[in-house]
C-alpha positions in Angstrom: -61.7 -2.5 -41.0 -61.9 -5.9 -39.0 -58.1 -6.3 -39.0 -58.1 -2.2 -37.2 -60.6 -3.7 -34.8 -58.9 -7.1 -34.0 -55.5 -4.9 -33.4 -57.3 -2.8 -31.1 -59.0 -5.8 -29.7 -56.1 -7.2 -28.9 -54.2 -4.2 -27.7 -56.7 -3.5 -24.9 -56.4 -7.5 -23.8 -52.7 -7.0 -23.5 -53.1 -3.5 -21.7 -55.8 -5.6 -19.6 -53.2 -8.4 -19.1 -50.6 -6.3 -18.0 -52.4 -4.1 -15.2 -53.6 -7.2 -13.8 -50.5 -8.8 -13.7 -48.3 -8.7 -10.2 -45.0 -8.4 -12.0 -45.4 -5.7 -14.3 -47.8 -3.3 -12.0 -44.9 -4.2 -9.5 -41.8 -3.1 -11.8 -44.3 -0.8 -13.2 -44.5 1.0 -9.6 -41.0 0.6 -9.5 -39.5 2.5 -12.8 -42.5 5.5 -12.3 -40.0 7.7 -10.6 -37.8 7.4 -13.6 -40.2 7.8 -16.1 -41.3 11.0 -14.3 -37.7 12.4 -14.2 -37.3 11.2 -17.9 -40.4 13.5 -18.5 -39.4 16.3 -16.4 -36.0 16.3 -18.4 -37.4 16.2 -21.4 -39.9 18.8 -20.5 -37.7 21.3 -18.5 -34.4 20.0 -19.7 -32.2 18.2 -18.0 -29.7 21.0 -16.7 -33.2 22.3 -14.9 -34.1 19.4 -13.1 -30.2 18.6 -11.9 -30.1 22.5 -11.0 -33.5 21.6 -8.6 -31.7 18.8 -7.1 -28.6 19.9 -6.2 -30.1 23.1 -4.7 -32.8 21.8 -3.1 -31.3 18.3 -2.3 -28.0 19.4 -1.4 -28.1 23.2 -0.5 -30.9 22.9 1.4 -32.0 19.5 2.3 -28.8 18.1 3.2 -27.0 20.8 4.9 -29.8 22.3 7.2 -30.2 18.7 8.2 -26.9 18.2 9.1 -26.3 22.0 10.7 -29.8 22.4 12.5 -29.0 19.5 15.4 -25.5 20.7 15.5 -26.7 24.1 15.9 -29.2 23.6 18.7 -26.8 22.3 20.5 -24.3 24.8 20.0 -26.7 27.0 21.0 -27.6 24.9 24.4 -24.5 23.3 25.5 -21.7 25.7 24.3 -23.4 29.4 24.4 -25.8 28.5 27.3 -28.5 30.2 26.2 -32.1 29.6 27.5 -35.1 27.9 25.3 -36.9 31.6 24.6 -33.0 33.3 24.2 -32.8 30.4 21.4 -36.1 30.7 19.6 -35.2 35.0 19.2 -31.9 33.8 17.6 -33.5 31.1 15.5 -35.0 34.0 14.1 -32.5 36.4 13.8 -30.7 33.4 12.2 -33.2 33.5 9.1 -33.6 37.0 8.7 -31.8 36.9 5.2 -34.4 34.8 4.3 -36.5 37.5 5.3 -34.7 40.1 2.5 -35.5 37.1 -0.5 -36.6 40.0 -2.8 -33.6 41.6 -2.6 -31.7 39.0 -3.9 -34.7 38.0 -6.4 -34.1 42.1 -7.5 -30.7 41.6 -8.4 -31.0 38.5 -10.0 -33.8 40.2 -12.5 -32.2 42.9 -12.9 -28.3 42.8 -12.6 -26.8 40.4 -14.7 -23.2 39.9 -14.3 -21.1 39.0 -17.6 -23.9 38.3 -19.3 -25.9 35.7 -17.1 -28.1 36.7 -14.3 -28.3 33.3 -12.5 -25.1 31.4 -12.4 -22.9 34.2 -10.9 -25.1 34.3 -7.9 -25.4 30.3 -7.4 -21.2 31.1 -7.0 -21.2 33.6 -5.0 -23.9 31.5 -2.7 -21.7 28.9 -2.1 -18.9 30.8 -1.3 -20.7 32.5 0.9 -22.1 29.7 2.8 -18.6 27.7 3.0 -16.7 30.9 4.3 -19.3 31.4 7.1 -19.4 27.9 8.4 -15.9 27.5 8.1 -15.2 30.5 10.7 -18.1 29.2 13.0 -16.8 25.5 12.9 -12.8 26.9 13.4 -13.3 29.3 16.0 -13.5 27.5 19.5 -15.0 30.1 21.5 -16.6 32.5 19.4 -18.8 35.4 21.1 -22.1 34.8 20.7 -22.9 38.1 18.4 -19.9 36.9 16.0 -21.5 33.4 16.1 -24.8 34.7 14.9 -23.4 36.7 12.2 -21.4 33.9 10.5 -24.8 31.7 11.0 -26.4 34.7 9.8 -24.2 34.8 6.6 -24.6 31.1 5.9 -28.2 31.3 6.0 -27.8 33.8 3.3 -25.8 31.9 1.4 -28.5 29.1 1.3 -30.9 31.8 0.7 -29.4 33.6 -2.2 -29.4 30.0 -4.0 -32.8 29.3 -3.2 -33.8 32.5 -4.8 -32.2 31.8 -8.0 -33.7 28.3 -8.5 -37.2 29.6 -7.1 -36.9 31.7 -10.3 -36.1 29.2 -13.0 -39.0 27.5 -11.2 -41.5 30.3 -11.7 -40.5 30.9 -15.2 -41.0 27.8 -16.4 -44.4 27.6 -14.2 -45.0 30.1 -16.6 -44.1 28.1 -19.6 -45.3 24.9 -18.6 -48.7 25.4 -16.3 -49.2 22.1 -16.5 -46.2 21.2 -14.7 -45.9 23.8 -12.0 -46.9 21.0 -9.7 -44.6 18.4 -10.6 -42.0 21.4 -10.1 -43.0 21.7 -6.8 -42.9 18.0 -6.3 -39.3 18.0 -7.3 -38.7 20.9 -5.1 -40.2 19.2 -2.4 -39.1 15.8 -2.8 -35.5 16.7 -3.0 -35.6 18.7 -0.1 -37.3 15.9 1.8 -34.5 13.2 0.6 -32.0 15.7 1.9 -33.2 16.4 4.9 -33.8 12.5 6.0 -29.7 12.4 4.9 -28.8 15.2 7.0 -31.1 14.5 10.1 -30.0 10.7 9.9 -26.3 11.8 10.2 -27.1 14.8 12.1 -26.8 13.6 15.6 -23.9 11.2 14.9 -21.9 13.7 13.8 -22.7 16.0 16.7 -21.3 13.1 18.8 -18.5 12.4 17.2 -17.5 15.7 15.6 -18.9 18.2 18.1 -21.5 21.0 17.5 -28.6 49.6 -17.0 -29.4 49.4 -13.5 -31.7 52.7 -12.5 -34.0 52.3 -15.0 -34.3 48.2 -14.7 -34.8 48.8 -11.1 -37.6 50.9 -12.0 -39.2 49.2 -14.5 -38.8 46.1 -11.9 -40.5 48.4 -9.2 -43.4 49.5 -11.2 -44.3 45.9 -12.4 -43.9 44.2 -8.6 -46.3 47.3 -7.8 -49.1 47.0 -10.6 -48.7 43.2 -9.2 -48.9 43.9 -6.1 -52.2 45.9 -6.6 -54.2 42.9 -8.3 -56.5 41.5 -6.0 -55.7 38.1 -7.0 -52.3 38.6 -5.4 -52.6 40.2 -2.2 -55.2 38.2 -0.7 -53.5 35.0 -1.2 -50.2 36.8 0.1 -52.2 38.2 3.2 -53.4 34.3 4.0 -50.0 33.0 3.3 -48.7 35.5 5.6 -51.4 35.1 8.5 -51.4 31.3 8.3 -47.9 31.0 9.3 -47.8 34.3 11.6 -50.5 32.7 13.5 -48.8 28.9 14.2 -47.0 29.7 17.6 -43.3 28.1 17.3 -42.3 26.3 20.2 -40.1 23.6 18.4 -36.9 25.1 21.1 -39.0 24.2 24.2 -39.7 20.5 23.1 -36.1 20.3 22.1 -35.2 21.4 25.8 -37.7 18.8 27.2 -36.2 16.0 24.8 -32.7 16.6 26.3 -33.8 16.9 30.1 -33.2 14.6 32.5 -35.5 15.4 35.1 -38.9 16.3 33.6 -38.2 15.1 30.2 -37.0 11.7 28.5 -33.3 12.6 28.2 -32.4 11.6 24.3 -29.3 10.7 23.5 -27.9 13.4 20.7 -28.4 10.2 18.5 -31.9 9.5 19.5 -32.9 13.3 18.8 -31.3 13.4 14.9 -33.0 10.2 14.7 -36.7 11.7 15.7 -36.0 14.4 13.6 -34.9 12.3 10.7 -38.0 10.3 10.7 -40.0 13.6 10.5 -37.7 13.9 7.0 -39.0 10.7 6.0 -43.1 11.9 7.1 -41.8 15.2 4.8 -40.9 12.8 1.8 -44.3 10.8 2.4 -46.3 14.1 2.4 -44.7 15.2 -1.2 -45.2 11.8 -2.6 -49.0 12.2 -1.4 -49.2 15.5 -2.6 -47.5 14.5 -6.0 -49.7 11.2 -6.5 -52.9 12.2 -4.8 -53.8 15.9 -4.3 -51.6 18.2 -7.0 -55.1 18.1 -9.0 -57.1 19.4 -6.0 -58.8 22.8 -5.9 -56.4 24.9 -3.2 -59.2 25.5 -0.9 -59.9 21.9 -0.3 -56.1 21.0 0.3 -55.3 23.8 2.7 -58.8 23.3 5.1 -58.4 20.1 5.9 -54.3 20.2 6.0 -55.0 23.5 8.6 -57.7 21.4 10.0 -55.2 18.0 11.1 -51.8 20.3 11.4 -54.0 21.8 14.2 -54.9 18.3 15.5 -51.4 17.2 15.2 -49.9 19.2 17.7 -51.8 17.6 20.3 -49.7 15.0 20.2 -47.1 17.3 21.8 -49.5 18.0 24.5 -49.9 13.9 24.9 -46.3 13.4 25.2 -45.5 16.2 27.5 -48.2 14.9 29.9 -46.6 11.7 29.3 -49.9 10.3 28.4 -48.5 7.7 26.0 -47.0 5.9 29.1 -49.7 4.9 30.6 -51.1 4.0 27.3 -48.0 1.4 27.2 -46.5 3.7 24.1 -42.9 4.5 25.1 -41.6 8.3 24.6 -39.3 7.2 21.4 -42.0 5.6 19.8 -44.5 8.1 20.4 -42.3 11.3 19.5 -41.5 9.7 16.2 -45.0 9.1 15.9 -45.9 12.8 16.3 -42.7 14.0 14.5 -43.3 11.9 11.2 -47.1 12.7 11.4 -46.7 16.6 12.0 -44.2 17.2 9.1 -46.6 15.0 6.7 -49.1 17.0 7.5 -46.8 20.4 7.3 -45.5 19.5 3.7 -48.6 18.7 2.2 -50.1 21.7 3.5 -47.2 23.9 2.0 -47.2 22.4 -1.4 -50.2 24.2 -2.9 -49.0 27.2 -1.2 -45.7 26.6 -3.2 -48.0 25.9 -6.3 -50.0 29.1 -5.8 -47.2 31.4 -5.5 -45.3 30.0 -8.7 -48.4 31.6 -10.7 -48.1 34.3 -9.2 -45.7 35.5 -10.2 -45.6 37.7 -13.8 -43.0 37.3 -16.8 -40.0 39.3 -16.8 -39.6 39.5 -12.7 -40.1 36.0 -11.5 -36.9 36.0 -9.1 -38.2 39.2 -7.5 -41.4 38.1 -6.9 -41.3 34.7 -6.3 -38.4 35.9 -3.7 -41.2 38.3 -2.2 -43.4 36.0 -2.0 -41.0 33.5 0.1 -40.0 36.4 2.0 -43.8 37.0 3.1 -43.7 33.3 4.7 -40.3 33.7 5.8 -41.9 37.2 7.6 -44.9 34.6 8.7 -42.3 32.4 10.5 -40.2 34.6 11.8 -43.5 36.0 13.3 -44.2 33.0 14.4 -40.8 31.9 16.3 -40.5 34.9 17.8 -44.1 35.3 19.8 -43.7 31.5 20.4 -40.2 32.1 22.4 -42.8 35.6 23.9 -44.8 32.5 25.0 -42.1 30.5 26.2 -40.5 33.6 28.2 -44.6 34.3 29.6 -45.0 31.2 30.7 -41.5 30.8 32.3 -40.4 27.1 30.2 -36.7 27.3 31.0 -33.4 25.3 30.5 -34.6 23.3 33.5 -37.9 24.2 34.4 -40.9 22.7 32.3 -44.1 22.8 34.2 -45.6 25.0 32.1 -44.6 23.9 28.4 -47.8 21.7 28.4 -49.9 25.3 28.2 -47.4 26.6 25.4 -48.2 23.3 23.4 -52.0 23.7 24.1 -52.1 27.9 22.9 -50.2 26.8 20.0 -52.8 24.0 18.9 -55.6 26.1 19.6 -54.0 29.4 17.3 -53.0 26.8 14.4 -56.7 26.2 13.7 -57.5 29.9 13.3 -56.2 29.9 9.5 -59.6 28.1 9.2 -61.2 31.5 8.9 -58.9 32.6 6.4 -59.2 30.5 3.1 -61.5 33.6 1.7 -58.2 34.8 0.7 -57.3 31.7 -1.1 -58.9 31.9 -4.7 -61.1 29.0 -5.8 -59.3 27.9 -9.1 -57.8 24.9 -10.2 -54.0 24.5 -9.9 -53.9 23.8 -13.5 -55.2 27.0 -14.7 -53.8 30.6 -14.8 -54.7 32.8 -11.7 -52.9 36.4 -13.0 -54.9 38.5 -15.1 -54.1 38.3 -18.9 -52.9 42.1 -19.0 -50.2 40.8 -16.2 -49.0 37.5 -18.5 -47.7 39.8 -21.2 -44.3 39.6 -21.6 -42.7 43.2 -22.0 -40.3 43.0 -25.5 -37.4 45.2 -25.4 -33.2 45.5 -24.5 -34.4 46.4 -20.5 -36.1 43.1 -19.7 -34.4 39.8 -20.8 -36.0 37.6 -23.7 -37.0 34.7 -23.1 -34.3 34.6 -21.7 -34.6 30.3 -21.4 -34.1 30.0 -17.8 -34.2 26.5 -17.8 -30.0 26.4 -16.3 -29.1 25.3 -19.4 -26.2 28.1 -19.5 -24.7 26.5 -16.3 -23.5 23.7 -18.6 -23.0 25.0 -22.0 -20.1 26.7 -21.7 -17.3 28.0 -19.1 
């Protein structure tokens, strides 16, 4: 009994030893990332987790960084289309995102040889490359062709996203203890991708230049008797109303960065640089999420995140006013500033929204739903872009003409703290424990809904 408690004895000393040492909490700190992909691998699988990256990393993160200065400039210098003409596109532009359970659908419920996820990731690509390829080959395309082929590549990007949202959901499912380490993952290799793509963004613009009836019933009538649970809807009603609320007027600032006259005239360099260090305030917001605030009842997360996103956007309203001059802050170092804070702010406040709808979501439709649920924030957003370029348009901000943006800037802050009033929609549970009713976590047996079906992408490398 004395030798058990000397071994512990000195167990705990060399645990004690170890923490306090500056080496190993250093290389400790160092290898934690790869102990927590280790343990997502071994957890998920590792086909799952390289499935997350690519999609998220590389699909999304990376190639909306790289097309989104490109585009805005396309937009500007080669259509010449004013700010409010711009946001309307913008949103036309993620209207497939806006049809997410229509892809979800026919991921749950139209396999195609046998798998119902790895077809569609093909198809995605293909889908995305042909678009962009036509847009980036074509001098002078007309502006409704342009549209459609970014139209089409959104949906590409979209289709994927909906197939990895539903692997993600799945395993939510599976692993409820993990659903916010998924999101992490989600998150952080969305962030890494987008601080690739934005760093290269503006270089680049430079240099380059700018049983199938009955399944769909069955699917139907579950996504209804969801749909009718209270514990749903209200969260999708806040979801929806927090974002539909936030004013977009990201096209009017981008007009002031590039004027000459009442704004600071970046360089196309300068502005994929700015918006690359708001990838990096992204990347900073999932790590705090991920090491800080994943534990952290939903309610507490999203009133204070509403309550400084709010805040945040009156550093806009500073910079416009070009207050930070005669506070000796120059406009570079104060619109990083505001673009690095503003997207930290923004991630962390969409991670337990991300969290939330993953358990949402009930076994046996997860693409659908999950999709549906995107699609309600993609709704939110497209909401939101289009009565900010109403507001624009109002208030007369032009290609030229900014004497007015400082009011848009101002409306917006004031309509971002409005979700506020909202979190009774948000439920008061932990993000560790289930939120669906019990009846709703049953898994229905039988040939017209998959198994278990072991979403975890392991098919996408098993055989060919």
């Amino acid at each position: 009994m004395d030798e058990v408690e000397e071994t512990e004895t000195l167990k705990h000393q060399e645990e004690t030893h170890k923490r306090k040492n500056p080496k190993v909490v250093f290389w400790n700190f160092i290898w934690r990332p790869v102990y927590w992909f280790r343990m997502l691998g071994d957890e998920l699988h590792w086909s799952f987790v390289l499935s997350v990256v690519i999609v998220y990393g590389i699909n999304q993160g990376l190639s909306v960084g790289l097309s989104r200065v490109s585009t805005q400039y396309y937009m500007k210098d080669e259509q010449k289309v004013q700010p409010s003409e711009a946001q309307a596109f913008f949103g036309m532009i993620q209207l497939p995102w806006v049809i997410k359970p229509l892809w979800g659908l026919l991921t749950d419920i139209l396999p195609i040889i046998g798998y119902r996820r790895r077809p569609y990731f093909i198809f995605a690509g293909f889908l995305g490359v042909i678009s962009m390829l036509s847009l980036a080959l074509h001098k002078k395309m007309h502006l409704v062709l342009a549209l459609l082929s970014l139209m089409t590549g959104s949906a590409g990007i979209a289709i994927a996203d909906v197939t990895i949202d539903a692997c993600v959901a799945q395993n939510s499912i599976s692993h409820p203890s993990l659903a916010g380490d998924m999101q992490s993952l989600c998150g952080l290799s969305s962030s890494i991708g987008a601080l690739v793509g934005y760093s290269l963004s503006g270089f680049l613009v430079h240099f380059v230049g700018p049983k199938v009836n009955q399944k769909f019933l069955d699917a139907c009538k579950a996504m209804w008797t969801t749909l009718k649970c209270r514990e749903v809807w209200r969260p999708c009603l806040y979801m929806y109303l927090s974002l539909a609320v936030s004013l977009n007027v990201r096209e009017g600032m981008f007009y002031w960065y590039t004027d000459a006259k009442g704004g600071p005239s970046f360089s196309k360099e300068v502005v994929g640089s700015i918006f690359s260090i708001g990838a990096v305030g992204s990347l900073l917001g999932v790590l705090l999420y991920q090491n800080v605030l994943k534990n952290h009842p939903f309610r507490d997360i999203l009133f204070w995140t509403q309550l400084l996103y709010g805040l945040s956007g009156m550093l806009d309203l500073i910079l416009v006013l070009r207050i930070n001059l005669k506070l000796g802050i120059s406009d570079y170092f104060f619109a990083v500033i505001d673009e690095a804070a503003t997207h930290m702010i923004g991630r962390v406040k969409w991670m337990p929204l991300l969290v939330l709808s993953s358990k949402l979501c009930p076994p046996g439709i997860e693409g659908t739903f999950f999709a549906l649920l995107m699609s309600i924030d993609n709704v939110g957003m497209l909401s939101s872009s289009w009565a900010g370029g109403l507001l624009l348009h109002v208030l007369e901000v032009t290609r030229t003409q900014f004497d007015n943006l400082w009011l848009s800037i101002l409306i917006r802050s004031m309509f971002r703290i409005i979700p506020l009033g909202l979190l009774f929609l948000v439920p008061r549970s932990e993000p560790n424990s289930s939120i669906l009713p019990t009846e709703l976590l049953r898994t229905k047996k039988g040939d017209d809904m998959p198994e278990s079906d072991n979403i975890e992408m392991a098919p996408l490398v098993n055989g060919t």
